[in-house]
C-alpha positions as CSV (number, residue, x, y, z in Angstrom):
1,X,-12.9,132.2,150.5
2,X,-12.9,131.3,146.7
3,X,-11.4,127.8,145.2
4,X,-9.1,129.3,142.9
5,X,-6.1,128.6,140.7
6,X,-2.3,129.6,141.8
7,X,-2.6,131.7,138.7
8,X,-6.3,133.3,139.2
9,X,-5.5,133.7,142.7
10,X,-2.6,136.0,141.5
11,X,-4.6,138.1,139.0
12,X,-7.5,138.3,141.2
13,X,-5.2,139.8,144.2
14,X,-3.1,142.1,141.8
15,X,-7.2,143.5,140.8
16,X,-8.0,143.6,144.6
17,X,-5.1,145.9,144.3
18,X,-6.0,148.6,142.3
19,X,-3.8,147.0,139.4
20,X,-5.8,147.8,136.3
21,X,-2.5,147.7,134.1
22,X,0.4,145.5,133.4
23,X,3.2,145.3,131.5
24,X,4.2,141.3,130.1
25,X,5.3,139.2,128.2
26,X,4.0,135.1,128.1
27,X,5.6,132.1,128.4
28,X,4.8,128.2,129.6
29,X,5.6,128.7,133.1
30,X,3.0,131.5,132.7
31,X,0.3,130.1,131.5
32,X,-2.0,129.6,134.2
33,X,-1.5,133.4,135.5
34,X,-2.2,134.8,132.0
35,X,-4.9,132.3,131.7
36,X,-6.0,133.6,135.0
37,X,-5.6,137.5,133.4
38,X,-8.2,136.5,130.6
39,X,-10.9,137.6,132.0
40,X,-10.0,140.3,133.9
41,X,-8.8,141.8,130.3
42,X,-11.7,140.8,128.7
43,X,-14.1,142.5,131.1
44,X,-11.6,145.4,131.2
45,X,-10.7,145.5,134.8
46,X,-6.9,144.8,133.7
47,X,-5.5,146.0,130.3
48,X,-2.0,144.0,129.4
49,X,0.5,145.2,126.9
50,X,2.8,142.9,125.6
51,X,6.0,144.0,124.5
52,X,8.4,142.3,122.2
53,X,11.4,141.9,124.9
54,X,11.2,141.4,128.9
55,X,13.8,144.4,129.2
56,X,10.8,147.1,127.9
57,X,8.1,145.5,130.3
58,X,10.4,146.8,133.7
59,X,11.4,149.6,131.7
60,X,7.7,150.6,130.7
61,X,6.6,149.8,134.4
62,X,9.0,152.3,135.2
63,X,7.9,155.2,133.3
64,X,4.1,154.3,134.1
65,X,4.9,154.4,137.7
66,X,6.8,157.4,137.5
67,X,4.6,159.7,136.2
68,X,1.5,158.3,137.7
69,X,2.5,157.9,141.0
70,X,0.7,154.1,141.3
71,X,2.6,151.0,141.4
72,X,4.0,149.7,138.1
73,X,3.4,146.2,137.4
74,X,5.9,143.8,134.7
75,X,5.4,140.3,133.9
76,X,8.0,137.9,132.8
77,X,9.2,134.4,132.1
78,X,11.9,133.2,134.9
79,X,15.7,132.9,133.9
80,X,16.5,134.7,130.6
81,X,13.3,136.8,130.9
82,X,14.1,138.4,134.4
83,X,17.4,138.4,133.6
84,X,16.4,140.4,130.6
85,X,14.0,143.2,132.9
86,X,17.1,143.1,135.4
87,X,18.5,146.4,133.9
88,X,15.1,148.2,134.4
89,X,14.7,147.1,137.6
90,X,18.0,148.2,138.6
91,X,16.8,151.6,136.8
92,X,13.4,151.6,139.3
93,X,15.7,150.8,142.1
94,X,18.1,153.5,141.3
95,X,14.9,156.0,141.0
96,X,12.8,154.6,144.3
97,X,10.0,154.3,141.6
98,X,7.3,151.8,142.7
99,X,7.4,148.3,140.6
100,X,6.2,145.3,141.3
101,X,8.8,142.3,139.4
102,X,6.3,139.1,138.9
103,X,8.3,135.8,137.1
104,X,7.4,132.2,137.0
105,X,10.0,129.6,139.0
106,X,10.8,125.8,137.2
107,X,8.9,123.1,139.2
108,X,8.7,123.3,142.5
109,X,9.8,120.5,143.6
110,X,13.2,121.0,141.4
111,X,14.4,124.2,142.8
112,X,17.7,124.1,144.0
113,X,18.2,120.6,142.2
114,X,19.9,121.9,139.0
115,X,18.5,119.4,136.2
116,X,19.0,122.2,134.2
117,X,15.1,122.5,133.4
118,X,13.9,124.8,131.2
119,X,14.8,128.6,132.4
120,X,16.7,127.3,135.2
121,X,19.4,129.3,136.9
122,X,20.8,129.1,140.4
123,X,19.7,131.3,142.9
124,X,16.8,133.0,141.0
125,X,15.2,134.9,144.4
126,X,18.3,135.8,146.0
127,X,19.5,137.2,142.2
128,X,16.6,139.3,142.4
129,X,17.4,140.6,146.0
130,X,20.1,143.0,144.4
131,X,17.7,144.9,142.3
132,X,15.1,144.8,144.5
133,X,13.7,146.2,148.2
134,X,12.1,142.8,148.8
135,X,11.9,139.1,147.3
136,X,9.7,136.3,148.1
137,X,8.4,132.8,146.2
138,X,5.0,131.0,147.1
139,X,4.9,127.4,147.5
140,X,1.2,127.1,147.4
141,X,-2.0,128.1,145.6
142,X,-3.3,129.9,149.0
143,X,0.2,131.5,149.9
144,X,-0.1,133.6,147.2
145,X,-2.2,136.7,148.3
146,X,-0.6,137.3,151.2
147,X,2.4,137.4,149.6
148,X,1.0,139.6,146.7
149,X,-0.7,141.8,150.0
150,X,3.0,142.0,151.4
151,X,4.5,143.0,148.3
152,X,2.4,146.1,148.0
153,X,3.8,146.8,151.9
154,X,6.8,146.5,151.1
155,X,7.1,148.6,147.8
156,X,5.1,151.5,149.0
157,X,5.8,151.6,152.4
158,X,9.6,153.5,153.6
159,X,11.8,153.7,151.0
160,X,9.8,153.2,148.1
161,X,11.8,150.3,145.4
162,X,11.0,147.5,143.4
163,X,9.8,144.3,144.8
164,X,9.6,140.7,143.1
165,X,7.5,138.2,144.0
166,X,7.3,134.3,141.7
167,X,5.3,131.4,141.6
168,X,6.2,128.1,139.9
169,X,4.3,126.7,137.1
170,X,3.0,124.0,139.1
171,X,1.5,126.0,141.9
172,X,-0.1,128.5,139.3
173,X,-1.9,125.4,138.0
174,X,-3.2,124.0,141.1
175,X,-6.1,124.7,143.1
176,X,-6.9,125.7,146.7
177,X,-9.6,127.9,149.0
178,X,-8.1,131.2,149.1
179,X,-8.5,134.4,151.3
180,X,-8.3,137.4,149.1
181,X,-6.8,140.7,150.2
182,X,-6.8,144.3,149.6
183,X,-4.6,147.4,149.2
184,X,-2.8,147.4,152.7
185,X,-3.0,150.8,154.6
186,X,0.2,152.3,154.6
187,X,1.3,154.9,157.8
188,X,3.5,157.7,156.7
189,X,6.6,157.8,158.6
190,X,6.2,161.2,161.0
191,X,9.3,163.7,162.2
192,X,10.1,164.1,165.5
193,X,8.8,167.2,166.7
194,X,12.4,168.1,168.8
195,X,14.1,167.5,165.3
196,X,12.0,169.5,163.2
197,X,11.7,172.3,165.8
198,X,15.5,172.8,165.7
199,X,15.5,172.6,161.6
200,X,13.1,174.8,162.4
201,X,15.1,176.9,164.1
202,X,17.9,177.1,162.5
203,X,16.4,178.0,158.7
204,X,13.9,180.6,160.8
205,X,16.8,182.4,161.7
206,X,19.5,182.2,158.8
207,X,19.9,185.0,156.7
208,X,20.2,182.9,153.4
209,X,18.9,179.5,153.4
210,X,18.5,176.9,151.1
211,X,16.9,173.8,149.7
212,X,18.0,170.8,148.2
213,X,14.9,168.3,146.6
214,X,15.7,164.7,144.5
215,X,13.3,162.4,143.9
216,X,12.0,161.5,147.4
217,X,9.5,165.1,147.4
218,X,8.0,164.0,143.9
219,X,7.3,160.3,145.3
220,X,5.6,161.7,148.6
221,X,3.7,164.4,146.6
222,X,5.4,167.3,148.5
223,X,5.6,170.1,145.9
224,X,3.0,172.0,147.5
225,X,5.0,172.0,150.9
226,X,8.3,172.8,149.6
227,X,7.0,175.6,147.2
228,X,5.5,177.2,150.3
229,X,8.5,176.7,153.1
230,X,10.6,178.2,150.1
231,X,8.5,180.8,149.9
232,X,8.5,181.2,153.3
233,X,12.2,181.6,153.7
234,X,13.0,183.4,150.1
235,X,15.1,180.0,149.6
236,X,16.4,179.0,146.5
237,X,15.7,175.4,145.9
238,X,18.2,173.2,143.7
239,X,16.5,170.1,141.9
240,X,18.1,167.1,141.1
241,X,17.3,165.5,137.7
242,X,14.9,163.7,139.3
243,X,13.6,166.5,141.0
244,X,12.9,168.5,138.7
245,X,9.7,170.2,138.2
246,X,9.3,170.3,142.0
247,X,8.9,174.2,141.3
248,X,8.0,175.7,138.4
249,X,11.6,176.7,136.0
250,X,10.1,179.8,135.8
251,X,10.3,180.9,139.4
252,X,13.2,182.8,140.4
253,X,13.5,180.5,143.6
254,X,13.8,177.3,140.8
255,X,17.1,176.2,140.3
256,X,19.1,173.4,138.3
257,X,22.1,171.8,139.9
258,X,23.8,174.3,138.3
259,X,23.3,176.7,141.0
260,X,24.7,174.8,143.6
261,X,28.2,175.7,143.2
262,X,27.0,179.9,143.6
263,X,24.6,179.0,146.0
264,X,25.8,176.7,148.8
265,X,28.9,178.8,149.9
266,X,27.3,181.6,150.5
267,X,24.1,179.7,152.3
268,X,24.2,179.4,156.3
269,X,21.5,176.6,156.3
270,X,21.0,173.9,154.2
271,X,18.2,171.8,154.2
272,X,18.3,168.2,152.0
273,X,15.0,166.2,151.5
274,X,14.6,163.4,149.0
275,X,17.9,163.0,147.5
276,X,21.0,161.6,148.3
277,X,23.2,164.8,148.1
278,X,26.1,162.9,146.1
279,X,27.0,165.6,143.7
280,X,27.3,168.1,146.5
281,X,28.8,166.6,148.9
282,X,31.6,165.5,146.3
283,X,32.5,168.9,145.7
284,X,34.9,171.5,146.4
285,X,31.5,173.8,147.7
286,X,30.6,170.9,149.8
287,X,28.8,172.5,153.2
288,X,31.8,173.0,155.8
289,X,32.0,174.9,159.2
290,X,29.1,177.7,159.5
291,X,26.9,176.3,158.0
292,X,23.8,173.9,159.1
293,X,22.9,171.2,157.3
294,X,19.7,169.7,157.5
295,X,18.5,166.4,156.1
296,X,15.1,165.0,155.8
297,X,14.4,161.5,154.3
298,X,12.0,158.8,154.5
299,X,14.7,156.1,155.2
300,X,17.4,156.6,158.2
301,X,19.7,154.7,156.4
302,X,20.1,157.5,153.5
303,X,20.9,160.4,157.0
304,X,24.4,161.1,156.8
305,X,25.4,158.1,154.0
306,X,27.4,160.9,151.1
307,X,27.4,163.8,153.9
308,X,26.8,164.0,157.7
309,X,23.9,166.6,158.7
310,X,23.7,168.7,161.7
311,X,20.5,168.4,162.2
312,X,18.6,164.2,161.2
313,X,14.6,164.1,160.8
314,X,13.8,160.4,159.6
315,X,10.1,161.4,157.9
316,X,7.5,161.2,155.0
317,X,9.0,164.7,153.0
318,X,5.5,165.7,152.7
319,X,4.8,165.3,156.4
320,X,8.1,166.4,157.7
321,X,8.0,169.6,155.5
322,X,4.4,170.3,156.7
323,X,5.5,170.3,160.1
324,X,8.7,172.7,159.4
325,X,6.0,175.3,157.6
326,X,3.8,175.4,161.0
327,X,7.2,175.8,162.6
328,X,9.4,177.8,161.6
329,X,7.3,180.7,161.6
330,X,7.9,182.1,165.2
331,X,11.4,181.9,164.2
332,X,11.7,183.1,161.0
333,X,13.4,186.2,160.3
334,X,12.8,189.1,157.7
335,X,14.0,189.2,154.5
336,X,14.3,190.9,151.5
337,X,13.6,189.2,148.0
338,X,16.3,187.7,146.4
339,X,14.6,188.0,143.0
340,X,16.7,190.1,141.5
341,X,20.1,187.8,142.5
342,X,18.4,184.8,141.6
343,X,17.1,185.4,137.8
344,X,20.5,187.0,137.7
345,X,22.0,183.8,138.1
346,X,19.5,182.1,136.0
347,X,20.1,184.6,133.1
348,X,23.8,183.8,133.3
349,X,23.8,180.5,133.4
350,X,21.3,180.4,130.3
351,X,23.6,182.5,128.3
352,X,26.2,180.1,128.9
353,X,23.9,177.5,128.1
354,X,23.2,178.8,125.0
355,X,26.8,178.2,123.8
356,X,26.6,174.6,124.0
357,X,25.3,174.2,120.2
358,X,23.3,172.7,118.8
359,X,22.3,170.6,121.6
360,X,20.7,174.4,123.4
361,X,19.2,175.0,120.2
362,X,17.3,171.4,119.6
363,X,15.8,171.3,123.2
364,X,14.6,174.9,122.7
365,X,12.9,173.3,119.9
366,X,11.2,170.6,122.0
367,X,10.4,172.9,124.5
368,X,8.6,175.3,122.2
369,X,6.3,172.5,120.5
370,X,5.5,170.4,123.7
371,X,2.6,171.5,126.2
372,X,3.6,172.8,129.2
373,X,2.3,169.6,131.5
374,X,3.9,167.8,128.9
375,X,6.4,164.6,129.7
376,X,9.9,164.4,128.8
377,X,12.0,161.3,129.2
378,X,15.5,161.9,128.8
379,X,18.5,159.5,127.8
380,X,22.2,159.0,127.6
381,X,22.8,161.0,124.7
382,X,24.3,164.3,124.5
383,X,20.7,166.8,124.0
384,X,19.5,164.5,127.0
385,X,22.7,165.9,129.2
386,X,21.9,168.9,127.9
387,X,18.3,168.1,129.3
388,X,19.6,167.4,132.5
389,X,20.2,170.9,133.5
390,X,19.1,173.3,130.4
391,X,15.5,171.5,129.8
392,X,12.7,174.0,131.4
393,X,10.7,171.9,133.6
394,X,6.6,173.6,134.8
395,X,5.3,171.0,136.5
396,X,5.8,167.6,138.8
397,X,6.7,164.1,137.3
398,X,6.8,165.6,134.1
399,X,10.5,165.2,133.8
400,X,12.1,161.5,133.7
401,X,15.8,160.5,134.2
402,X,17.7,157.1,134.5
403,X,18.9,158.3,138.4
404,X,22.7,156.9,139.6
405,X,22.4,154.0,136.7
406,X,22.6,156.1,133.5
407,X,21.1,153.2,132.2
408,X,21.6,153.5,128.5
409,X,19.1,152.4,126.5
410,X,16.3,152.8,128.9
411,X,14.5,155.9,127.6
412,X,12.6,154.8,124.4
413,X,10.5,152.0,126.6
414,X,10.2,154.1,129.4
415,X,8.8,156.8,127.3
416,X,5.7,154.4,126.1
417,X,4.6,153.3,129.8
418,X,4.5,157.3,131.1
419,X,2.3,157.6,127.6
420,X,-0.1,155.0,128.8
421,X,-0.4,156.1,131.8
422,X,-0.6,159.6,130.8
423,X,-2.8,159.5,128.0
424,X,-3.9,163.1,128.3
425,X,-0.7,164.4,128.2
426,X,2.2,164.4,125.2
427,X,5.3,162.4,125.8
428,X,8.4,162.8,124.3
429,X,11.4,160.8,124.4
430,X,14.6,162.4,123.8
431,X,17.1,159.5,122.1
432,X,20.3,159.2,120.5
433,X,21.2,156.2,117.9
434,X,23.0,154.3,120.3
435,X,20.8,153.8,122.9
436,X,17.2,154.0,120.6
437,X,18.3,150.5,118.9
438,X,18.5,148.8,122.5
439,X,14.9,148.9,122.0
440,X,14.0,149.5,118.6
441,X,11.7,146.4,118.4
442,X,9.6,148.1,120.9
443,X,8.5,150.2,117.7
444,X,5.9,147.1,117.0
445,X,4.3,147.6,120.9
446,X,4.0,151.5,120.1
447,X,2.2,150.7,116.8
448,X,0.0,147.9,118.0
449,X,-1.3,149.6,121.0
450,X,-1.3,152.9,118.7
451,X,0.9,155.0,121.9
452,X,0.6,158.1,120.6
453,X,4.0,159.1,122.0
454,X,6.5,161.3,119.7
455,X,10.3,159.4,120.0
456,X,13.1,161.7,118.9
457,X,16.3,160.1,117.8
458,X,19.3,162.2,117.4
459,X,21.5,160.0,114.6
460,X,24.9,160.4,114.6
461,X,26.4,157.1,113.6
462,X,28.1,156.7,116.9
463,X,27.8,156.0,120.6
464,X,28.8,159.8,120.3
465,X,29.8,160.3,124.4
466,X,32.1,157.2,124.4
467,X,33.7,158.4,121.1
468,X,34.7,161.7,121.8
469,X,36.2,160.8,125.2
470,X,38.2,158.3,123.2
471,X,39.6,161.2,120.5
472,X,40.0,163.4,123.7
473,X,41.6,161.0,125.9
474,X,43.5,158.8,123.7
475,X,45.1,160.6,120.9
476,X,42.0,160.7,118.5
477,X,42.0,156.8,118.5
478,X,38.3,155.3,118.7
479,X,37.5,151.5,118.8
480,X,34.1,149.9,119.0
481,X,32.6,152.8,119.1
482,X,31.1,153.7,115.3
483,X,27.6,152.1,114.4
484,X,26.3,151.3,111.4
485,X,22.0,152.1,111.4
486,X,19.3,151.7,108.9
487,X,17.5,154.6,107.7
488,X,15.7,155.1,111.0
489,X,12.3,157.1,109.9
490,X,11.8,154.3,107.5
491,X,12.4,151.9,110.1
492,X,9.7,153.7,111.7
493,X,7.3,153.0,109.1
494,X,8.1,149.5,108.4
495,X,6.5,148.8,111.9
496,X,3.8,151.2,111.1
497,X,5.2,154.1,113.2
498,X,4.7,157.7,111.4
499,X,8.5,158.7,110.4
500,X,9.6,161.7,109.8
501,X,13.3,162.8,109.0
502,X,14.0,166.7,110.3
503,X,17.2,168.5,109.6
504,X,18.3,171.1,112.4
505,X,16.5,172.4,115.3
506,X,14.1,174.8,112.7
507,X,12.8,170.9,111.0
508,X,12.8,168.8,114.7
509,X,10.6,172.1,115.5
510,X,8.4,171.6,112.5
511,X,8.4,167.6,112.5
512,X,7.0,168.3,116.1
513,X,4.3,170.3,115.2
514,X,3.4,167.8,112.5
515,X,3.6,165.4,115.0
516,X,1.2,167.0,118.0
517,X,-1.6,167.9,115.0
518,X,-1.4,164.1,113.4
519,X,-1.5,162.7,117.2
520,X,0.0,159.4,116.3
521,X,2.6,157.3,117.3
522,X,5.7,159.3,116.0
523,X,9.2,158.9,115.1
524,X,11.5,162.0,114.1
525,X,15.0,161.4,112.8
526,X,17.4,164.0,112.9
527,X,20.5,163.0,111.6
528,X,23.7,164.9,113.4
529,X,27.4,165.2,113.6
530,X,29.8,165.2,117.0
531,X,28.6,167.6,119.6
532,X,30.4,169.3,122.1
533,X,30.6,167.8,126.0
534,X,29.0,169.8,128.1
535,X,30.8,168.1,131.3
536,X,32.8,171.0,132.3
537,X,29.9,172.9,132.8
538,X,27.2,170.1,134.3
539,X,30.0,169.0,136.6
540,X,31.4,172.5,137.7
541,X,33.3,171.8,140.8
542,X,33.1,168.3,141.2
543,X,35.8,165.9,142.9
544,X,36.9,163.4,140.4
């Protein structure tokens, strides 16, 4: 027992946790937690970066936890302030990426009264229950590290998403004899044998199986498992966006949802782990009669919500898919390599890739420059779709998307918290103009904490996607849809951010060279005109 502040109770459990970094921003119905967080940042246990708007702390939490795998942490002022880190919770939550929400309250004994106190709005927990997995408040100095030792449950146990846990001022203040916890020990969720023995089974003895991954196999750290089991089987395995990187582009069993409309007709079992199957299942090559489809996820709900399996196994991906390799063996059949079919298919669809100018030719660029364990966060912008499906990806979490939200805006931030947690490896954040100035102010976080991440925004004037469905759709009419920007290198350097203005894919190339040998915080400009949608061939037999 320790007598403690509401406030150092709440930075002393978050340490207890294995929290050494946190994303913030301060304000007065913080000040007795970030007083709490002086010393623990002072003797180094817990480094806070302060950003210059609540949205970039969730956002930066995000990417952190992303590419880490550990539990991103944002701090934020209640009302206006979590209202502002709603849209990157709502990104986490989309992307079952691990972040823990933390806000202040008004008074305690005036929630619910609605003087209209300072940051007061209605409803503030249950608000926060439709971004979130959980949501609770403490009432008391010595309720809090429970509820902090619940939180961690709850984010990282299941279906991993956000949580949010807040404390009014006046309980961060006072002080009370409190019982400190530590990490909770989480159980992985294990198949039932009978379940996996028939998935078993049934991918054993199929002539041409096949895999399906999302995000779920990154989070459980399965890559290992499904590389082998693929192996196993000669499958082809199809990666979501934010699967990618589970194995290696350069395997000829690696495959973009680009694939899936060649591949799943002519496959006679399936097997889904990690990913909600949308885009599939809302096709025309959606799996039909003859064909076994096998789902795997950590969370029953998700079995059978976009398209109903044979074959159910509620499990951790990494234990379920361990269990299907020591399995399937006495059933599996022979087979000859499909090597030779598969980088067919690969080569093809890169040669129509390569028509889709210059969007083919600037990633090339990236792709050339950046390290192969290098990270990529991709945005709403038109080399980012690109990206989506035409981006090489070598290795695990190395490859960041914005999941069902297409949250614009999001990248830039996101980009800076996978560099901090990454600081061996090379970030890159693919922008356009649009969606860079959501969080252009975050230019003065990049520079203060000198995040030597390189941010790469593609200028065309324009929120580029929504004006050419508008000259498409509507008889070349546009509205509200042209932008006016500052020169945006210089901007760069006005915040003390190295700038550099490259012209084509042959200058972003060279910028980024300058950029890796300088290893600074970096800013490349390339201005562009209207590129061509890529839709047609990123959404190849889709239901609209």
């Amino acid at each position: 027992m320790a007598n403690l502040t509401g406030g150092q109770a709440l930075a002393q459990s978050l340490k207890k946790h294995g929290v050494d970094t946190i994303f913030g921003l301060p304000g007065i119905q913080l000040d007795w937690l970030f007083d709490g967080l002086y010393d623990l940042q002072a003797s180094g246990d817990i480094k806070i970066y302060h950003t210059r708007h609540e949205q970039a702390t969730t956002y930066m939490a995000d990417g952190y936890a992303r590419t880490t795998g550990k539990p991103g942490v944002a701090i934020m002022v209640p009302g206006p302030g979590l209202l502002n880190g709603m849209a990157g919770l709502s990104t986490a939550y989309a992307c079952n990426s691990p972040v823990m929400s933390i806000s202040g309250q008004i008074r305690s004994d005036l929630i619910g009264v609605g003087r209209g106190e300072l940051h007061e709005i209605p409803h503030q927990l249950e608000m926060m229950k439709s971004v979130t997995k959980w949501a609770q408040r403490a009432m008391k100095p010595d309720e809090i590290p429970a509820m902090v030792h619940e939180a961690f449950k709850q984010m990282l146990s299941g279906h991993v998403r956000p949580v949010h846990i807040e404390v009014p001022p006046d309980v961060l203040q006072a002080k009370a004899d409190v019982e400190l916890f530590s990490m909770p020990q989480i159980e992985p969720v294990k198949p039932d044998p009978d379940a996996v023995e028939k998935a078993a089974e049934a991918l054993g003895k199929a002539e041409r199986p096949m895999i399906y991954v999302g995000g779920g196999v990154l989070r459980a750290e399965a890559w290992d498992e499904v590389r082998e089991l693929a192996g196993m089987l000669e499958a082809p395995v199809v990666m979501s966006v934010n699967g990618k990187g589970v194995v290696s582009a350069r395997h000829h069993l690696g495959h973009s949802m680009m694939s899936a409309p060649d591949l799943t007709p002519n496959a006679d079992a399936i097997l889904v782990v990690g990913t909600r199957f949308l885009q599939p299942s809302n096709s025309n090559y959606a799996p039909g009669d003859g064909q076994t489809l096998i789902q795997m996820d950590i969370d029953a709900e998700e079995i059978g919500r976009n398209h109903k399996p044979d074959i159910g196994i509620i499990s951790d991906a990494k234990l379920g898919i361990a269990e299907l390799i020591e399995r399937v063996g006495k059933h599996n059949r022979a087979r000859e390599s499909r090597k030779d079919e598969l980088e067919a298919l690969k080569a093809q669809q890169e040669d129509l890739l390569f028509e889709v100018q210059p969007q083919a030719s600037y990633a090339q660029a990236i792709r050339e420059v950046l390290p192969e364990d290098g990270i990529v966060v991709n945005e709403s912008t038109q080399v980012g779709y690109f990206s989506g499906v035409g981006f090489p990806v070598y290795h695990p979490r190395t490859f960041i998307g914005s999941g069902y939200q297409g949250t614009l805006g999001y990248g830039f931030a996101t980009a800076l918290g996978a560099q901090v947690g990454n600081p061996d490896k090379k970030v890159v954040s693919i922008n356009g103009d649009g969606g860079f100035y959501y969080n252009v102010q975050e230019l003065s976080t990049m520079a203060k904490f000198n995040i030597n991440m390189i941010a790469i925004v593609f200028n065309d004037g324009a929120y580029g996607n929504v004006k050419r469905i508008q000259q498409q759709s509507f008889d070349g009419r546009t509205i509200a849809s042209d932008l006016y920007n500052p020169e945006v290198a210089k901007t760069a350097e006005a915040f003390g951010v190295q700038g550099i203005k490259a012209d084509g894919p042959d200058g972003l190339k060279s910028a980024m060279e300058e950029a890796m040998k300088s290893d600074a915080p970096t800013l490349i400009e390339v201005p562009v005109g209207e590129m061509p949608g890529m839709w047609h061939i990123v959404r190849r037999g889709q239901r609209t």
